[in-house]
MOPAC internal coordinates of N, CA, C and O (Angstrom, degrees):
PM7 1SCF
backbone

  N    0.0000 0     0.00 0     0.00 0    0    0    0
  C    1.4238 1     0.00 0     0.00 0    1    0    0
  C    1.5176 1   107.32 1     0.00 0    2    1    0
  O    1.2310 1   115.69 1   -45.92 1    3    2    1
  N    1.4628 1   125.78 1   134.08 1    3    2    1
  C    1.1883 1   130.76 1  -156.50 1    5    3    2
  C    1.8818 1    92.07 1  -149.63 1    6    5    3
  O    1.2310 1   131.61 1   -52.80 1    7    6    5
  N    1.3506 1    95.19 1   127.20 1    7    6    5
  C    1.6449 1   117.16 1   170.27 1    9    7    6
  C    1.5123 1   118.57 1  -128.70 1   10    9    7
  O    1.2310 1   121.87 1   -62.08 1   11   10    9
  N    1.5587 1   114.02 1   117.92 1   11   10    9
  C    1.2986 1   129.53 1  -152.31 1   13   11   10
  C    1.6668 1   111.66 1  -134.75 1   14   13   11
  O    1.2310 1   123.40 1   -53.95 1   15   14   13
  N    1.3290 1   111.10 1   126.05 1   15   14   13
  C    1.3958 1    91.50 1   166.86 1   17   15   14
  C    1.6018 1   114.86 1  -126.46 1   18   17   15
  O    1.2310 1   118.62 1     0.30 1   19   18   17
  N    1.2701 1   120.24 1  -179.70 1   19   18   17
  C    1.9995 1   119.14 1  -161.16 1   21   19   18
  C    1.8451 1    78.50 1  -116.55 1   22   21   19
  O    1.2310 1   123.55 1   -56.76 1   23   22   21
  N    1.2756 1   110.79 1   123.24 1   23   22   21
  C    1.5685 1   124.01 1   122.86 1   25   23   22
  C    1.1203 1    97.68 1    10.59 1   26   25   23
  O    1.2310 1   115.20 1    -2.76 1   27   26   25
  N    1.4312 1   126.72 1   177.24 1   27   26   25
  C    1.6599 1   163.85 1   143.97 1   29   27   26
  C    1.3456 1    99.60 1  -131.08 1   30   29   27
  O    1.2310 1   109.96 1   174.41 1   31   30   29
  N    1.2292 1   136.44 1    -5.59 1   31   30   29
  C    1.7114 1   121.76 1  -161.15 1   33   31   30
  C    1.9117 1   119.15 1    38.84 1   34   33   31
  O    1.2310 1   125.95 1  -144.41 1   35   34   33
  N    1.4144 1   106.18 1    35.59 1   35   34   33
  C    1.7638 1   107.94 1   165.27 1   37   35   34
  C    1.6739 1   126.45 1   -73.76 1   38   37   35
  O    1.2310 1   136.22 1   159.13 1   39   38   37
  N    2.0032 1    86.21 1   -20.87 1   39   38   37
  C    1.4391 1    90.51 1   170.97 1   41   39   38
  C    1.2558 1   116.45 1  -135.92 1   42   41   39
  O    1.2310 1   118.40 1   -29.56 1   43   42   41
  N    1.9366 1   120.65 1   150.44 1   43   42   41
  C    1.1119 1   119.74 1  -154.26 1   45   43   42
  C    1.3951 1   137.09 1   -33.98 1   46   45   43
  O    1.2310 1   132.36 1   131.20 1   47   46   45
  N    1.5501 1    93.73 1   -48.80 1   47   46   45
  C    1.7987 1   120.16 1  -170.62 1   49   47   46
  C    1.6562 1    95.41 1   -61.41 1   50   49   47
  O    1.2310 1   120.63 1   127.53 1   51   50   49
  N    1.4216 1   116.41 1   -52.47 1   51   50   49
  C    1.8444 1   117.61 1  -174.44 1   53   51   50
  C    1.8987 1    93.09 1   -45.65 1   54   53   51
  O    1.2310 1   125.85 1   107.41 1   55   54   53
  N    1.1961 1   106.36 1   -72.59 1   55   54   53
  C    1.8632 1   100.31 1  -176.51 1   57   55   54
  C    1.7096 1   119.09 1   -39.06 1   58   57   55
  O    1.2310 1   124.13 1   126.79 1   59   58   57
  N    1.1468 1   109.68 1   -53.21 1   59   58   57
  C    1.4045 1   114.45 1  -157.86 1   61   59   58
  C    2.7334 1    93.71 1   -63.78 1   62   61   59
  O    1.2310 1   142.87 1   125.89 1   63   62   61
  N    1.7618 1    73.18 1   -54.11 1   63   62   61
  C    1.8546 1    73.38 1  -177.24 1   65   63   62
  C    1.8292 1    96.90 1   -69.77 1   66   65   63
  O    1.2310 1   115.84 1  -130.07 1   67   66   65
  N    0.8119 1   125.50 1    49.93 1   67   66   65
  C    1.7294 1   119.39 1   157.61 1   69   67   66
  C    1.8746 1   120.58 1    45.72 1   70   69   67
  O    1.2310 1   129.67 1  -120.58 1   71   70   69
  N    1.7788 1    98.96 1    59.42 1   71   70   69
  C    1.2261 1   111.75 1  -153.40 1   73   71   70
  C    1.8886 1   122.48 1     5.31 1   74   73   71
  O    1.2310 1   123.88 1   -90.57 1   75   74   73
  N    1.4666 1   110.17 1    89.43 1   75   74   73
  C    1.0854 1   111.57 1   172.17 1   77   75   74
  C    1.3589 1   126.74 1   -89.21 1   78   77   75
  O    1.2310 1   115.97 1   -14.88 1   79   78   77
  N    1.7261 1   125.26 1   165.12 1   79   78   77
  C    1.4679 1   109.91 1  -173.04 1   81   79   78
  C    2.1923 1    77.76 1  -125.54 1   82   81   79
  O    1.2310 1   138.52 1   -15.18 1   83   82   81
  N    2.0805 1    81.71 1   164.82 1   83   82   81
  C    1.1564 1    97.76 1  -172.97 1   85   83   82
  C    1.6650 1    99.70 1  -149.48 1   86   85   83
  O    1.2310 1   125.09 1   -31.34 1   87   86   85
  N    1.8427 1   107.82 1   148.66 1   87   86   85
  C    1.1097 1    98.34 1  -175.56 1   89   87   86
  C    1.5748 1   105.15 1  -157.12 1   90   89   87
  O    1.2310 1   122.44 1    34.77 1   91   90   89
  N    0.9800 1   112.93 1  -145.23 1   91   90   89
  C    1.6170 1   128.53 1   165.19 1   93   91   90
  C    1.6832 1   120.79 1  -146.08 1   94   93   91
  O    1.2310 1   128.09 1     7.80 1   95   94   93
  N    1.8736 1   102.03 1  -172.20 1   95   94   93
  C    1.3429 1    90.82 1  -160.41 1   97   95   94
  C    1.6033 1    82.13 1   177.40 1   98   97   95
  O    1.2310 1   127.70 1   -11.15 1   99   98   97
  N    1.8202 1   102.78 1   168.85 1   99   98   97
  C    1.1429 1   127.87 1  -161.15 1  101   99   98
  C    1.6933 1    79.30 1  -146.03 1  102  101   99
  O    1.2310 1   130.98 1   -36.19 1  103  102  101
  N    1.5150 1    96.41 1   143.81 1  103  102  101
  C    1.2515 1   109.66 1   151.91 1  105  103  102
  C    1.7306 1   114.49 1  -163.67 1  106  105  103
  O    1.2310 1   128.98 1   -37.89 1  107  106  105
  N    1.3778 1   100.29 1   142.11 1  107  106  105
  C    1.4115 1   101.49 1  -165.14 1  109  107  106
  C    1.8489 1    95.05 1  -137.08 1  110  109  107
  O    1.2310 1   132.82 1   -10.84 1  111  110  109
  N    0.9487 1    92.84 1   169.16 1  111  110  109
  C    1.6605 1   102.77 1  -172.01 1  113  111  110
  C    1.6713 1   109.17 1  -167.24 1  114  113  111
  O    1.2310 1   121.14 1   -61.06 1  115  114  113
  N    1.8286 1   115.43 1   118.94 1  115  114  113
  C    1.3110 1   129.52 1  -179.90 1  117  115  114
  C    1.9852 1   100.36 1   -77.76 1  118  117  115
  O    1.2310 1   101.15 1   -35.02 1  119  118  117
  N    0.9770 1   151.91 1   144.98 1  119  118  117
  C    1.4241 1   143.22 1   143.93 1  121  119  118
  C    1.3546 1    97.08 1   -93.70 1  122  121  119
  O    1.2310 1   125.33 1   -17.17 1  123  122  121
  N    1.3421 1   107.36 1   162.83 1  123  122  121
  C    1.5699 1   121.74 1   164.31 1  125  123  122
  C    1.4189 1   121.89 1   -85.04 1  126  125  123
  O    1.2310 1   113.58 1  -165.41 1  127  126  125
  N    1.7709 1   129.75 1    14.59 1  127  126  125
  C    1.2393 1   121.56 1   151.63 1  129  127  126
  C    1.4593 1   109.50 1  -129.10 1  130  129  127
  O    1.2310 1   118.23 1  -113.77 1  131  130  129
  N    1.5164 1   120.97 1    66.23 1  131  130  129
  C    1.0557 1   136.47 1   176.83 1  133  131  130
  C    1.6581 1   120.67 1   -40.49 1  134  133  131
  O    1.2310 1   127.36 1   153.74 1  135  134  133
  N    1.6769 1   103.45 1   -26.26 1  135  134  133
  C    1.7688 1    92.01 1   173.11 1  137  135  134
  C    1.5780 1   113.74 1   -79.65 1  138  137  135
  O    1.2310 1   122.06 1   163.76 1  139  138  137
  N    1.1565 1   113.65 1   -16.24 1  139  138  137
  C    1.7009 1   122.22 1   165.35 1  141  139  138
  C    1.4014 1   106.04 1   -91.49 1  142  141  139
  O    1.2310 1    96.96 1   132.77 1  143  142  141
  N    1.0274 1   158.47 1   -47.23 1  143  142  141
  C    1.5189 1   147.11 1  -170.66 1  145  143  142
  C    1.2012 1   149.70 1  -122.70 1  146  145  143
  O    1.2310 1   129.58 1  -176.38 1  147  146  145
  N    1.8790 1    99.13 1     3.62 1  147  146  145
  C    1.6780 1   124.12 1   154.62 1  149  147  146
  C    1.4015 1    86.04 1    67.34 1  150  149  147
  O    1.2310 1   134.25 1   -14.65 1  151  150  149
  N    1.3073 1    90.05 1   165.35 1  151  150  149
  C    1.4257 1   124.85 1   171.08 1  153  151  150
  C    2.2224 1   108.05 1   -73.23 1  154  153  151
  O    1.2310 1   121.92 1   -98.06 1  155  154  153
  N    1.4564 1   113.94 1    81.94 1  155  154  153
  C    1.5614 1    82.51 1   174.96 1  157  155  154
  C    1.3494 1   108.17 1   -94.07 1  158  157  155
  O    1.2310 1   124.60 1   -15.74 1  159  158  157
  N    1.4588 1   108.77 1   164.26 1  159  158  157
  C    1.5791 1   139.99 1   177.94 1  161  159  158
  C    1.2713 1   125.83 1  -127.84 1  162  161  159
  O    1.2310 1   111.36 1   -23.58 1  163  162  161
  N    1.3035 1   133.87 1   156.42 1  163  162  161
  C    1.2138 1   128.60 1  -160.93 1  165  163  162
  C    1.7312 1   113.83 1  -155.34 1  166  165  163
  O    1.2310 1   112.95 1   -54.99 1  167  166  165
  N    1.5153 1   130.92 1   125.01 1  167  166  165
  C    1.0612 1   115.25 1   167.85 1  169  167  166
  C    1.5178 1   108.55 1  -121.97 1  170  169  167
  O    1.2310 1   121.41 1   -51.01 1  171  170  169
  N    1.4555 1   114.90 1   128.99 1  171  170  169
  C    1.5004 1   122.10 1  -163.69 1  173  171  170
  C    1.9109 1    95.31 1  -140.98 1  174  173  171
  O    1.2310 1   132.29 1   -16.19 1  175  174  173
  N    1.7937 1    93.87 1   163.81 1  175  174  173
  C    1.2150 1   112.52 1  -165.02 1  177  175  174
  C    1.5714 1    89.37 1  -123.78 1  178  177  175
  O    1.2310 1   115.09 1   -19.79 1  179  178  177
  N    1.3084 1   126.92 1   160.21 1  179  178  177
  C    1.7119 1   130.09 1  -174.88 1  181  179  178
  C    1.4848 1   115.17 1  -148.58 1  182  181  179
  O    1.2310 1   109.90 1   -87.17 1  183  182  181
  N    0.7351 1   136.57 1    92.83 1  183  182  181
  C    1.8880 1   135.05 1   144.37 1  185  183  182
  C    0.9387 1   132.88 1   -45.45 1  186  185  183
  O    1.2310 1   110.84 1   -86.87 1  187  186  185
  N    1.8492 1   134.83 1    93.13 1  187  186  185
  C    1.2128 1   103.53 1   166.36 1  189  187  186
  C    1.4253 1   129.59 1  -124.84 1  190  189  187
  O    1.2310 1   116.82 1   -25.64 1  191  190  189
  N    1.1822 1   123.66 1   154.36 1  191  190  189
  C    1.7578 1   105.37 1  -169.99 1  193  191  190
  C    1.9080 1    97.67 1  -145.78 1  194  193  191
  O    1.2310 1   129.61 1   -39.37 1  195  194  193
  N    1.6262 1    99.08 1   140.63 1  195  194  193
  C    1.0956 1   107.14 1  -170.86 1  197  195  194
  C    1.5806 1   127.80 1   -56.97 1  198  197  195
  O    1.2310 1   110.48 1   -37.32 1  199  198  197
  N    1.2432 1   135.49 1   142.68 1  199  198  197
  C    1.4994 1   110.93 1   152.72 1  201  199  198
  C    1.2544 1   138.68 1   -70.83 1  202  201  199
  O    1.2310 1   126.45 1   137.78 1  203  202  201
  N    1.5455 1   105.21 1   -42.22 1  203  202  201
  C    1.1519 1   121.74 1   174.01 1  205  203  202
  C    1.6670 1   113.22 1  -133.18 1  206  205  203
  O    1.2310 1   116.35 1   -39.48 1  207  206  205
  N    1.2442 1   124.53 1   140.52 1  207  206  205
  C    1.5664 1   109.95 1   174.27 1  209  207  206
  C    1.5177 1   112.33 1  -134.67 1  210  209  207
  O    1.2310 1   122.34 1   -29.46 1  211  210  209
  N    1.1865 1   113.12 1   150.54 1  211  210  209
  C    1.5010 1   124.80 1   180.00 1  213  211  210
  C    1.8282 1   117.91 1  -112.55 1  214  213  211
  O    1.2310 1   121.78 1    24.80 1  215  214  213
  N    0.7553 1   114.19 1  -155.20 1  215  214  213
  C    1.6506 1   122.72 1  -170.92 1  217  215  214
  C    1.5907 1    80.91 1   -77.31 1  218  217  215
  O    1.2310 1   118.30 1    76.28 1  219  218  217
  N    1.2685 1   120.85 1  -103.72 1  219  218  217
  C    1.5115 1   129.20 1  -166.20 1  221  219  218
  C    1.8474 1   108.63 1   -79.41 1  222  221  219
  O    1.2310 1   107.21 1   179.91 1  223  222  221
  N    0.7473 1   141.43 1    -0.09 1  223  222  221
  C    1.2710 1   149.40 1   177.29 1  225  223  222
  C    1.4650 1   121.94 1  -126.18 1  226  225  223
  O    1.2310 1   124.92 1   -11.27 1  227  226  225
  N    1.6413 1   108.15 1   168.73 1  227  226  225
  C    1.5180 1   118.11 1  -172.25 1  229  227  226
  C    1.4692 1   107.76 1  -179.72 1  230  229  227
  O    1.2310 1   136.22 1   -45.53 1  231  230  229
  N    1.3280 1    86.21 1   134.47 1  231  230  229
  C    2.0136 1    99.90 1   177.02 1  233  231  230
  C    1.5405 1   108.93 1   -94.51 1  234  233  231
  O    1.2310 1   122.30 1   -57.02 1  235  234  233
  N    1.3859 1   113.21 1   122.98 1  235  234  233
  C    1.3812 1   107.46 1  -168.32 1  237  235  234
  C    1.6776 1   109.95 1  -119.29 1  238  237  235
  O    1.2310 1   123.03 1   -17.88 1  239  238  237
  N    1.3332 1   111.80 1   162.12 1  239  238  237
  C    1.2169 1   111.36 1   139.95 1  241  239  238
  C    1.3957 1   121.66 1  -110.99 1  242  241  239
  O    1.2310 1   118.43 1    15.33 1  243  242  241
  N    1.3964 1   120.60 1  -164.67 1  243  242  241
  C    1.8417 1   113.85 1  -154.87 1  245  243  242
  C    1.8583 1    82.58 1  -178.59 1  246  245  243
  O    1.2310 1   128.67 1   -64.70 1  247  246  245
  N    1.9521 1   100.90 1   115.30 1  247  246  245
  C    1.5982 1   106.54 1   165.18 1  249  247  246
  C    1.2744 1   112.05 1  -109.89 1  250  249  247
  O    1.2310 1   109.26 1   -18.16 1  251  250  249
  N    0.9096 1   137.74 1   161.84 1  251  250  249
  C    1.6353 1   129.97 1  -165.72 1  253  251  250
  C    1.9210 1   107.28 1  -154.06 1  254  253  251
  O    1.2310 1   120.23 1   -26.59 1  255  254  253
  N    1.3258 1   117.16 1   153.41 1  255  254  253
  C    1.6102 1   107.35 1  -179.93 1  257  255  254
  C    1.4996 1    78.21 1  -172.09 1  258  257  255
  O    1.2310 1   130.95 1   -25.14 1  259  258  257
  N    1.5152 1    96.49 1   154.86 1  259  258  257
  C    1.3125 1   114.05 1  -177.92 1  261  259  258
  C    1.6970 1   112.54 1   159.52 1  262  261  259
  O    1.2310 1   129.36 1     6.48 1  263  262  261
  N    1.4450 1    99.56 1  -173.52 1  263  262  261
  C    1.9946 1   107.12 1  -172.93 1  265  263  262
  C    1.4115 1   109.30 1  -121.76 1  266  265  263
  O    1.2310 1   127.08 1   -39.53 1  267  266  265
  N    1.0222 1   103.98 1   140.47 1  267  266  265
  C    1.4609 1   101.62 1   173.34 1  269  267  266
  C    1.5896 1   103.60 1  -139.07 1  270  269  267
  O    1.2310 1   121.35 1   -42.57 1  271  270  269
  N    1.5230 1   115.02 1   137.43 1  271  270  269
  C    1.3591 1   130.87 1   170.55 1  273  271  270
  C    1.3627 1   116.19 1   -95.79 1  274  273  271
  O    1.2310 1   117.21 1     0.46 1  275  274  273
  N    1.5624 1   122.91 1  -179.54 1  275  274  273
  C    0.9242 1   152.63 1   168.08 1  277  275  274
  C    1.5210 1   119.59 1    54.70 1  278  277  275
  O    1.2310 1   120.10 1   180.00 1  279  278  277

């Protein structure tokens, strides 16, 4: 599960990085041999801002940091 929001470009830095949105997120994942590989989980934060953008499209990059247990 991932929560993200887009820029408005009201402030400088949003214009200059190519109005990017940034957010957070949970991610968790069951495997099917749980006595070898637990349940892991993860809570992370994300940046992303375009390189290039078009009418309906965009080449991006994407930074990410965060913890993950188990």
């Amino acid at each position: 599960m991932q929560f993200g929001w887009q820029t408005d470009g009201s402030k400088l830095w949003q214009q200059i990085y190519g109005y990017p949105y940034w957010g957070f997120g949970w991610y968790s994942l069951r495997f099917f041999n749980t006595d070898e590989l637990g349940y892991p989980s993860a809570l992370y934060a994300t940046f992303i801002g375009p390189f290039k953008r078009w009418k309906k499209f965009s080449f991006n990059y994407e930074i990410g940091f965060g913890l993950t247990y188990n």
